[in-house]
C-alpha positions in Angstrom: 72.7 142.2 184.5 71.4 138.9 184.4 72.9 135.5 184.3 72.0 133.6 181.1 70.2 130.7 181.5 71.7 126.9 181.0 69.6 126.1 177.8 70.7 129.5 176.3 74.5 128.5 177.4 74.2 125.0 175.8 72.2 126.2 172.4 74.9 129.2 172.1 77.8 126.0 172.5 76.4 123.9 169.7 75.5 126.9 167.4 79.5 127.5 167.5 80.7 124.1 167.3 77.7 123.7 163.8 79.0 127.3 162.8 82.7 126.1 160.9 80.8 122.7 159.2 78.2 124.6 157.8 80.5 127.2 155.9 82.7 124.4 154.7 80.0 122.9 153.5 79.7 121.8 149.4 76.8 123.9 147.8 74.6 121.6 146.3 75.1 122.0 141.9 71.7 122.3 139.7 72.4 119.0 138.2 72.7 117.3 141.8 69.6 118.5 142.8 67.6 117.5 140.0 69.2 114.3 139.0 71.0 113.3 141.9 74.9 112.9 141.0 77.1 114.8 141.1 77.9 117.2 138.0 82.1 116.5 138.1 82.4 113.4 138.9 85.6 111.5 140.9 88.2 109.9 138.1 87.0 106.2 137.4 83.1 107.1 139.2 81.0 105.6 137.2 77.9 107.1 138.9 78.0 110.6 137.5 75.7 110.5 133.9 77.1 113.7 133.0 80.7 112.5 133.1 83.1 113.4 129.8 83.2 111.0 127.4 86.4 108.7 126.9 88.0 107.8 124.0 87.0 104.2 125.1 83.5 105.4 124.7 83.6 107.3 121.2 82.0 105.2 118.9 84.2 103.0 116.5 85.5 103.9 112.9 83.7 103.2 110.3 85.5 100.4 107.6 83.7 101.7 104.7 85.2 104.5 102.8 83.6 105.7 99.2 85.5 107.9 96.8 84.2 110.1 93.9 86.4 112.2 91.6 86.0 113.6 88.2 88.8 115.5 86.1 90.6 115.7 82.6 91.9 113.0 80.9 94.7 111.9 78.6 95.2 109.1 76.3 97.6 107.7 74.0 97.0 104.7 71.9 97.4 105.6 67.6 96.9 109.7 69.0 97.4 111.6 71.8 93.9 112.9 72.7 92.4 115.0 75.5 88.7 114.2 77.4 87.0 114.0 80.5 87.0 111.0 83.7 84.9 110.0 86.1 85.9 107.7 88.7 84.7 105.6 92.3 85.9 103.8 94.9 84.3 101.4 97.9 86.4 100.0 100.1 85.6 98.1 103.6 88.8 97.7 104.9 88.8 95.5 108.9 91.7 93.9 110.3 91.7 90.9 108.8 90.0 91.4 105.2 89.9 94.1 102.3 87.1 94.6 100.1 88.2 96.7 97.2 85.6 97.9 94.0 86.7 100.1 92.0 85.2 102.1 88.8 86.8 104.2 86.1 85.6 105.8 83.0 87.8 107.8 80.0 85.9 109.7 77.0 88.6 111.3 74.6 86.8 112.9 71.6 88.7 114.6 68.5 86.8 117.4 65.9 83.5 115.2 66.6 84.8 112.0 66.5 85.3 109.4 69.3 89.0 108.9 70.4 88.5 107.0 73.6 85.3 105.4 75.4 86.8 103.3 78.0 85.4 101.7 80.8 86.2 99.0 83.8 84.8 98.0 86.9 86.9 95.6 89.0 86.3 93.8 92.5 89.0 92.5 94.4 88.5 90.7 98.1 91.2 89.5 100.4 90.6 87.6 103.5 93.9 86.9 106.1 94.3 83.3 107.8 94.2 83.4 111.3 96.7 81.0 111.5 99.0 83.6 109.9 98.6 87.1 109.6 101.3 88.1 106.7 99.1 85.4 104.5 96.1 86.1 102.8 93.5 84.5 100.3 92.3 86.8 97.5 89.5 86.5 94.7 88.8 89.3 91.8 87.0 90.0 88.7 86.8 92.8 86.5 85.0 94.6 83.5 85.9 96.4 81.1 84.6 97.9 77.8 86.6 100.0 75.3 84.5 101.3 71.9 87.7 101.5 70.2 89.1 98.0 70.1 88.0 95.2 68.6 88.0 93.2 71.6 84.8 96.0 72.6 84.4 93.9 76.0 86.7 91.6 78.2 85.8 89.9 81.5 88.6 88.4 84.1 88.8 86.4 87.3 91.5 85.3 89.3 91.9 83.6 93.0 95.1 82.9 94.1 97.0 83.5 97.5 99.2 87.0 98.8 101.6 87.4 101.0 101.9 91.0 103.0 105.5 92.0 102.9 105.1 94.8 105.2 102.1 96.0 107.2 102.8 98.6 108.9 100.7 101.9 109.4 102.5 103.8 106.8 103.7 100.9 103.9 101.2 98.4 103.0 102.7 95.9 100.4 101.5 92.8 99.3 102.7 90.4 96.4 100.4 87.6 95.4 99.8 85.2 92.5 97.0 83.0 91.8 95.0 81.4 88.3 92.3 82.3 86.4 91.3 83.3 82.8 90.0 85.7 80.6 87.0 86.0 77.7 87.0 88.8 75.2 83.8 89.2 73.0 85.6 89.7 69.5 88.5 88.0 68.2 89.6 85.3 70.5 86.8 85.0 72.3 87.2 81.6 73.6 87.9 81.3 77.9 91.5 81.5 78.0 93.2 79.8 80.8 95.7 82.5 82.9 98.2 82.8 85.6 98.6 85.8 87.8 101.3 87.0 89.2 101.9 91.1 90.8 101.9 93.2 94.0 99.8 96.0 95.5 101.3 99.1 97.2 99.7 101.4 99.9 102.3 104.0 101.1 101.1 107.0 102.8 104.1 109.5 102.4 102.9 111.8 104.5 99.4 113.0 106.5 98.6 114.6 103.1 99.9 112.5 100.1 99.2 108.9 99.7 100.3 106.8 96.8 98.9 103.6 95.9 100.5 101.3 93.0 99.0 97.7 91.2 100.8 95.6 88.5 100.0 92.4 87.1 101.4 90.1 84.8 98.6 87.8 83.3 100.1 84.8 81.0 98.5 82.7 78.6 98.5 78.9 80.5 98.6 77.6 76.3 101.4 80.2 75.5 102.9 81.5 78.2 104.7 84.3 75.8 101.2 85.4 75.7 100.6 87.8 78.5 98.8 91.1 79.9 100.6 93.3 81.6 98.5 96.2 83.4 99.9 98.8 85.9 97.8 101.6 87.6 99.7 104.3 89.5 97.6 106.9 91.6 99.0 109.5 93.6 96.5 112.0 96.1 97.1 115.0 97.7 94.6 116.4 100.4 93.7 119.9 100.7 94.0 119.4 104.5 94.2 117.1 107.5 90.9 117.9 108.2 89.0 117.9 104.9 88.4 115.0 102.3 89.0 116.7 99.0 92.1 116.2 97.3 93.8 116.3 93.9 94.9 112.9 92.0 97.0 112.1 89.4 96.3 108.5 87.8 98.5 106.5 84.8 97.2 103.2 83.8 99.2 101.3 81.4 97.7 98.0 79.7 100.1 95.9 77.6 99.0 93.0 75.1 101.8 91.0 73.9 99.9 89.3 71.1 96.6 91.4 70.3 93.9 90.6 67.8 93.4 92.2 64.7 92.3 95.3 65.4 93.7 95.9 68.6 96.3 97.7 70.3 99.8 96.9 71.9 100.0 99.2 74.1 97.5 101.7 75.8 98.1 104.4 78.7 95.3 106.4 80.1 96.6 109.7 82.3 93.6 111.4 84.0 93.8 114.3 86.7 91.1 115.9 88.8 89.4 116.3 92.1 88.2 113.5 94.5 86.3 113.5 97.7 86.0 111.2 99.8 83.5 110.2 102.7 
């Protein structure tokens, strides 16, 4: 038997003391090898391409939101009539402003004969100062056309200032009051001269049902017992969480304390349907 030679001895020494490294070794991952980082990369590295994404890095919410629904409708100014509505939303809603336009349309017919064709379009824009977040500075318009009144047309503006009584997440409410005027394009259709005065509501009751509320009280500056009074209830209910569609239920009341010939005291305008919204 022969003795082993001292370079065999000292190769057979560092082969054992290699040996334990080697097996403990980390196996190289596909994505290392081809890109060079490592796949799952250490909490806070930076290095790793392939690392999850962060709710810091999810991209931001959009502010717009657009609306569509369509449904029946019911009306009730000298008869109770049944039709069809169509209506729209945009809104662009940030932290410290909320642009609002809005778009509804009512047709009520009876045995071939026109009941209700009614139309408006309104805008309404509020900005917050930065000097203090509860106030606000608003500005509106609005458009509306109604086949049968005599009135056929009337345009409104307003600006005027708002106050948010609560903000929070759940219960939006705002009171405001501002000046402005009105035209009609029949009976008195001079610019008449207006004060505003009413309150907005956003309360989401729960993840599913949301109800918003506006009233306004719109005096003659000439004759203040001369006023408008219009209120617009709308309550939604989502299908799911997850999903967009929902049913609505809408009233809309508009009050004319002194009317022109022709006209009506009092009209109310209850549509239901489906909306989406994206």
């Amino acid at each position: 038997m022969s003795t082993p030679r001292p370079p065999k001895i000292a190769c057979l020494l560092l082969g054992c003391l290699l040996a334990p490294g080697v097996a403990a070794a980390e196996i190289p991952s596909a994505a290392r090898l081809i890109l060079g980082y490592p796949l799952d990369a250490e909490a806070g590295d930076d290095e790793s391409p392939l690392a999850a994404t962060t709710e810091d890095s999810a991209p931001p919410k959009s502010p717009w939101t657009v609306t569509l629904g369509a449904g029946l409708s019911y009306s009730q100014t000298d008869d109770v009539t049944l039709g069809a509505n169509f209506n729209g939303s945009v809104i662009r809603d940030s932290d410290d402003s909320k642009w609002t336009t809005t778009l509804k349309y009512v047709y009520n017919f009876d045995e071939s004969e026109v009941k209700d064709n009614f139309g408006i379009i309104a805008t309404n824009y509020e900005q917050m100062f930065e000097s203090n977040r509860k106030l606000l500075w608003f500005i509106r318009g609005s458009y509306q056309y109604n086949q049968t009144e005599a009135y056929k047309t009337r345009i409104k503006a307003f600006a005027g200032l708002g106050y948010l009584v609560s903000s929070t997440e759940d219960l939006k409410l705002r009171v405001n009051g501002g000046a402005g005027g009105s035209k009609d394009r029949n009976g008195n259709t001079a610019f008449i001269p207006r004060t505003t005065f009413g309150y907005t509501l956003d309360w989401a009751i729960n993840g599913l049902t949301r109800l918003t509320s506006t009233t306004s009280i719109e005096n003659d500056i000439g004759n203040y017992a001369d006023y408008y009074l219009v209120t617009e209830v709308n309550l939604t209910v989502k299908v799911s969480e997850t999903q967009n569609l929902g049913l609505y239920l809408n009233i809309r009341d508009e009050y004319d304390s002194n009317p022109s010939e022709g006209d009506s005291w009092n009209q109310i305008w209850l549509t239901m349907g489906l909306s989406y919204g994206f």
